[in-house]
N, C-alpha and C positions, 0 to 999 in steps of 0.2 A: 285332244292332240296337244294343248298345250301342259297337261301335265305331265304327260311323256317327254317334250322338249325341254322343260324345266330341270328335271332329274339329269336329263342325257346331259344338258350343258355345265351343270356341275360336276358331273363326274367326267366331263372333258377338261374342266378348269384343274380341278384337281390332278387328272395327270399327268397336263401339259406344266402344273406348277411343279406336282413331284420328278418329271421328268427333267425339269430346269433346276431344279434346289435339292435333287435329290443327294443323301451325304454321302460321301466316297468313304472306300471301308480299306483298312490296312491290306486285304485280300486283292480291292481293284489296285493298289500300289504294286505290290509283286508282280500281277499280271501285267502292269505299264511294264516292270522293269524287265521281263519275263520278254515282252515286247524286243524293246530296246535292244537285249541281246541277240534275240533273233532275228532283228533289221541291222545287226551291226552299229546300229545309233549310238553314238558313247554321250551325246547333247542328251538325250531324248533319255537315257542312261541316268544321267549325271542331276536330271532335274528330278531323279525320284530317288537318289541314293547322295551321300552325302561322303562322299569315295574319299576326303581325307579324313574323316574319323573313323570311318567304316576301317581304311587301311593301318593307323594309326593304332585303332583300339586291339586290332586281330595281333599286329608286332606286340607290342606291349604286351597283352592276355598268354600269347601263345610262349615269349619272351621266359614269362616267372613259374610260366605249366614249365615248361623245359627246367626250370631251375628247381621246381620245388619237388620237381618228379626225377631227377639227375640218376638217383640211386637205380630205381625201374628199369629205366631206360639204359643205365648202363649194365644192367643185370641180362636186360634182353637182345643188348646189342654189345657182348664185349668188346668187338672190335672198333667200334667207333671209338675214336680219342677224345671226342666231343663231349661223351658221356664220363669220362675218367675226372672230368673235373666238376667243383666243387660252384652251387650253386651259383653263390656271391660272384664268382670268374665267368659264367654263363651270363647273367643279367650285366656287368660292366664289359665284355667283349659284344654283345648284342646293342649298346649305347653306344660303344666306342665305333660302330661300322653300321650304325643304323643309317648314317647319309648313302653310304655305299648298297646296302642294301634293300632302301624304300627306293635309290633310282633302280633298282635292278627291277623292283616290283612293278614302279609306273611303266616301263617300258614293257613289261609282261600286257599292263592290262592296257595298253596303246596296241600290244600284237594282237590282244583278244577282238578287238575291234575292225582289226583289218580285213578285210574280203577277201581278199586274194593271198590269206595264210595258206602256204604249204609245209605243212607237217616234215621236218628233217627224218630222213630212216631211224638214225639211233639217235636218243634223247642226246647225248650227250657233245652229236656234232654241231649243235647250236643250243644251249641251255633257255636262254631268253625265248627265243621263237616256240623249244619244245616244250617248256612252260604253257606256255600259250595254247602250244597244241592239246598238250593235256587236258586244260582246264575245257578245252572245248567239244574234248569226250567225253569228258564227265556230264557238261552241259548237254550234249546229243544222247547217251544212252540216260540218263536221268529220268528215275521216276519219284514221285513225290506227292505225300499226302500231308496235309495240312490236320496238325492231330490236336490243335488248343487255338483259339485267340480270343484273348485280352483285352479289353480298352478300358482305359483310366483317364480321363478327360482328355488330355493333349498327346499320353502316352499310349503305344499300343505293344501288345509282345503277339507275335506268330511261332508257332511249336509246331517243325516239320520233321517227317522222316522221308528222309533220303536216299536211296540205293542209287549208284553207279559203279561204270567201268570206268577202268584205269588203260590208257593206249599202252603205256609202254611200258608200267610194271606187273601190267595183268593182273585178269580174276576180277571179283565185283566187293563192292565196299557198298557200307550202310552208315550214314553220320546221319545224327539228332543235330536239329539246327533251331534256334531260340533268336527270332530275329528281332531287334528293338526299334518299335519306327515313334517319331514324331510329325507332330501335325504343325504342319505350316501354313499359317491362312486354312485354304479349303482340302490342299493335300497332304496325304501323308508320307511322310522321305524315310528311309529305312538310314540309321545311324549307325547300327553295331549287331556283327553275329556275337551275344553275349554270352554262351555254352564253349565255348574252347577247352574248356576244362574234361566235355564229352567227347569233343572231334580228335584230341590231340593223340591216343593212340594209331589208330586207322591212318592219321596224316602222317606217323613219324614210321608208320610201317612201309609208306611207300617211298617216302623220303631217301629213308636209307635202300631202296634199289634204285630210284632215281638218281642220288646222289650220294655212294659209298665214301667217297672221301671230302664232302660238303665241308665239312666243319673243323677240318684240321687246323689246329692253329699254330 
């Protein structure tokens, strides 16, 4: 008897110790964050994402794709005026109204949070709110498979593929998302979607039906 009790209470120590020290993986972060949106928690949010670099680096990244890709994009959208102009004018009007347009963002992702969002019929009779809505389609009809991850001591990268629906430019979209997280202490906080240079077709397709005349300067 007692060498049956000997084995058993080791392999209880073990893993009452693994289950208290066990290491948390970039994967259980997404799922907290993953969480968080679907409690509406923006606290609960905010402790595993790091939402001013997060938002910071996507302006920026998404910023110089727009500049560096001007030609494309004006080829694919001649009517936009946005695209008529010349990088260098792209990346110093995006500086020039970057206040204007990171408050327009915080208030987007203050609406993602709110409970009691109702969706405006046309995007366009409230843009901040219909932002919001959208992004929360996209979140609702989303499917996603985790196709890489990474860890380099402190660093971690997640490589997912993404399909969603669009509420109000329709049809279904696919983005590669390349997520960069750091470890803090015990957890890890997601910093940067660092792939923009993949997502930024798909997002300027809907862009321009969400917003035909966005960018007119």
């Amino acid at each position: 008897m007692r060498k049956i009790i000997l084995p058993l209470a080791m392999l209880m120590m073990v893993v009452a110790v693994g289950c208290g020290k066990q290491e948390e993986t970039p994967e259980d972060a997404l799922n907290e964050i993953k969480a968080a949106i679907e409690q509406y928690d923006y606290e609960k949010f905010s402790a595993r994402v790091d939402v001013r670099s997060l938002l910071d680096n996507a302006y920026d990244d998404a910023t110089l794709e727009l500049a560096s890709r001007v030609n494309d994009f004006g080829a694919a959208y001649p009517d936009d005026p946005f695209f008529r102009n010349r990088g260098e004018d792209i990346v110093l009007y995006n500086e020039f109204n970057r206040d204007e347009h990171m408050k327009f963002v915080r208030e987007v992702v203050s609406d993602c949070f709110e409970r009691q969002l109702v969706a405006p019929e046309k995007f366009s009779d409230d843009t901040i709110v219909g932002t919001a809505a959208e992004l929360r389609h996209y979140y609702s009809t989303a499917s996603s498979t985790v196709e890489s991850s990474t860890v380099v001591e402190n660093r971690a990268t997640l490589r997912l593929d993404v399909k969603f629906e669009s509420r109000y430019a329709g049809g279904e979209y696919s983005l590669p998302l390349r997520l960069e997280f750091e470890k803090e202490g015990e957890h890890w906080k997601l910093m940067r979607v660092s792939n923009v240079e993949e997502m930024i077709v798909p997002l300027v397709d809907i862009a321009e039906i969400l917003w035909p005349d966005q960018f007119n300067f």
